[in-house]
C-alpha positions as a Markdown table, in Angstrom:
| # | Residue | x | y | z |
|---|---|---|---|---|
| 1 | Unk | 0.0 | 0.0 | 0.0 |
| 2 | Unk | 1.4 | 3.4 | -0.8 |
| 3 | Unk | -0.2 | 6.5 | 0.4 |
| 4 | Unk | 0.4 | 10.3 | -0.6 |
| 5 | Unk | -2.0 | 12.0 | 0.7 |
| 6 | Unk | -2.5 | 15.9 | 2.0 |
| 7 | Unk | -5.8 | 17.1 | 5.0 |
| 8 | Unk | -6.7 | 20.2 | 5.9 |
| 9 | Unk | -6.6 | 19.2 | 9.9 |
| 10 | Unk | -5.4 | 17.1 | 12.0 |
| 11 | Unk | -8.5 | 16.0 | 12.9 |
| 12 | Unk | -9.4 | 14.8 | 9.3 |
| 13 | Unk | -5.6 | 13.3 | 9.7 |
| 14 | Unk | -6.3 | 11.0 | 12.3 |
| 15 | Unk | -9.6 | 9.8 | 10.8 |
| 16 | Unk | -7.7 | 8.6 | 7.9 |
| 17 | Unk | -4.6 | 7.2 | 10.2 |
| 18 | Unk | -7.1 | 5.2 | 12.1 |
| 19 | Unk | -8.9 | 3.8 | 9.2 |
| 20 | Unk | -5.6 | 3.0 | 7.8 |
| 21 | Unk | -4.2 | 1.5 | 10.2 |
| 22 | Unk | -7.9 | 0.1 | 11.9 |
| 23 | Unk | -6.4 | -3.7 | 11.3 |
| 24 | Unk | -3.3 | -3.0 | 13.5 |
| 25 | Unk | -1.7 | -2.5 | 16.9 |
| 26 | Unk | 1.3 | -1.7 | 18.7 |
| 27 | Unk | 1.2 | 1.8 | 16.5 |
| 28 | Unk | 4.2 | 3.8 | 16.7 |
| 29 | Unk | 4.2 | 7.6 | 15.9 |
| 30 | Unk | 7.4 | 8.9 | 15.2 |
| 31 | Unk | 8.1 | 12.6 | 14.5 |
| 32 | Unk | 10.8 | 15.1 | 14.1 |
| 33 | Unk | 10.6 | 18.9 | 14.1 |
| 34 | Unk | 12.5 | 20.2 | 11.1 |
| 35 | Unk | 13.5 | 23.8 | 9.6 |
| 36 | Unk | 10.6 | 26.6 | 10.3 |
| 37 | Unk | 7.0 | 24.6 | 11.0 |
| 38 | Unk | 7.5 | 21.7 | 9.1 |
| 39 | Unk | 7.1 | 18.6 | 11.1 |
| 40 | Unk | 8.2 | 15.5 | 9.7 |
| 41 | Unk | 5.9 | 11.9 | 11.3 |
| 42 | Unk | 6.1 | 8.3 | 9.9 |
| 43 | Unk | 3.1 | 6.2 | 11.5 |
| 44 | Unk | 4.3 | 2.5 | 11.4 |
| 45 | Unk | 2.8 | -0.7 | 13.1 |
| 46 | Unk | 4.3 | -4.1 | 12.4 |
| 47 | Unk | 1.3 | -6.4 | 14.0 |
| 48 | Unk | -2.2 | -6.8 | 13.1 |
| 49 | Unk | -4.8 | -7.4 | 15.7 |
| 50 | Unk | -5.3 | -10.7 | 16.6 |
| 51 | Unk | -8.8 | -11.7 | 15.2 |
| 52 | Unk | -10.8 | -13.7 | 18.2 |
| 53 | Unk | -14.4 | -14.9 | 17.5 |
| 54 | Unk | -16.3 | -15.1 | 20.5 |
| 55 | Unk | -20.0 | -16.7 | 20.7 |
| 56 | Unk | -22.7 | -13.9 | 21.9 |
| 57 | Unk | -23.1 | -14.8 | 25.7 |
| 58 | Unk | -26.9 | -15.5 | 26.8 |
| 59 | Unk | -28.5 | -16.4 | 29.8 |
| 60 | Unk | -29.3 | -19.7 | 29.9 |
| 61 | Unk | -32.9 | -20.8 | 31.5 |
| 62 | Unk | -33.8 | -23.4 | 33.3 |
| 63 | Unk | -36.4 | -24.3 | 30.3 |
| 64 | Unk | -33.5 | -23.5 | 28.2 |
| 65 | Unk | -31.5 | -26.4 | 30.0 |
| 66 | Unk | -34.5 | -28.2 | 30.4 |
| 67 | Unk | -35.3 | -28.3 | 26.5 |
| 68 | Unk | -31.4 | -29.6 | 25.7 |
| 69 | Unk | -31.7 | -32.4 | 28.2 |
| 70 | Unk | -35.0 | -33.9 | 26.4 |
| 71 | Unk | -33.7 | -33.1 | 22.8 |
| 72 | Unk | -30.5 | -34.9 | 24.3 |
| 73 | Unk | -32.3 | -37.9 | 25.6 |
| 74 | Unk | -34.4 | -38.0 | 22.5 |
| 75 | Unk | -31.5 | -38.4 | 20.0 |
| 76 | Unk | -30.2 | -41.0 | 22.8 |
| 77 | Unk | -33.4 | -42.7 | 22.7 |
| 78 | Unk | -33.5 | -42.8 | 18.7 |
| 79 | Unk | -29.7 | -43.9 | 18.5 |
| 80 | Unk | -30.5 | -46.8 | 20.9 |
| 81 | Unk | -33.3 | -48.2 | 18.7 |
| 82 | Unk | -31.2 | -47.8 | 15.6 |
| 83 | Unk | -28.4 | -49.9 | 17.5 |
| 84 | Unk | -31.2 | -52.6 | 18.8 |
| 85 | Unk | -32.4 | -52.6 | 15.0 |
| 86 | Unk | -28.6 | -52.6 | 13.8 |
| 87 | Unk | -27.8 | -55.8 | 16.2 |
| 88 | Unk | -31.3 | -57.6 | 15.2 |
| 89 | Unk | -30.2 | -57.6 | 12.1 |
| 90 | Unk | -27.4 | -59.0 | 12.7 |
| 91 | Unk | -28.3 | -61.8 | 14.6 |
| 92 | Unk | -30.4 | -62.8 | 12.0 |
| 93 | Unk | -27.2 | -62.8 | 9.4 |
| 94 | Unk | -25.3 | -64.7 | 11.9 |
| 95 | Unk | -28.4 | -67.3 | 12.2 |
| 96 | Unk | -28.5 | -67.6 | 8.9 |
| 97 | Unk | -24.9 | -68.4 | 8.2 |
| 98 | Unk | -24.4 | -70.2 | 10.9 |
| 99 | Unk | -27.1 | -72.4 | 9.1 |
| 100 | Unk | -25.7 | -72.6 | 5.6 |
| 101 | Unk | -22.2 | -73.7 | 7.0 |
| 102 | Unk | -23.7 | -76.5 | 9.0 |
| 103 | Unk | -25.7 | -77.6 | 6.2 |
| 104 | Unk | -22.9 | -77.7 | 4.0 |
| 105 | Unk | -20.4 | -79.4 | 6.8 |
| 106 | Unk | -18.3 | -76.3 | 7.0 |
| 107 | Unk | -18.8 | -75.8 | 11.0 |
């Protein structure tokens, strides 16, 4: 990024430092008083702002707590009939082979 640019104040100065530099921190300002009124500043900043994602904090209910413990034991309750129906099925298969090897002397 390269930037050239002249404001009429130094408020309208810092509105365009801190939009420039509104991804940073650790800013440093560093100026120098030269020959007449001319003051020479470099802004630099070598880190950018750590980026954190935090989840929007909510009071929790007791119906709020209440409603995740039943959703919870209804998605145990449906998981444990698809395992009963899971192993049914496989004691039938096991039945069933177990009765193909014996009639074909393999046990």
């Amino acid at each position: 990024m390269k930037k050239n640019e002249t404001y009429k104040d130094s408020k309208s100065a810092s509105k365009a430092i801190d939009a420039t530099f509104a991804d940073h921190e650790n800013i440093t300002i560093d100026c120098e008083d030269k020959e007449k009124d001319l003051r020479v500043c470099m802004v630099s900043s070598d880190k950018l702002k750590q980026k954190t994602t935090k989840p929007p904090i909510k009071k929790m209910t007791i119906n709020d707590l209440a409603t995740i413990v039943i959703q919870g034991f209804a998605e145990q309750k449906e998981f444990n009939s698809w395992v009963y129906d899971a192993i049914t099925v496989l004691q039938r298969d096991v039945k069933r082979i177990d009765g193909v090897l014996e009639k074909n002397n393999i046990k």
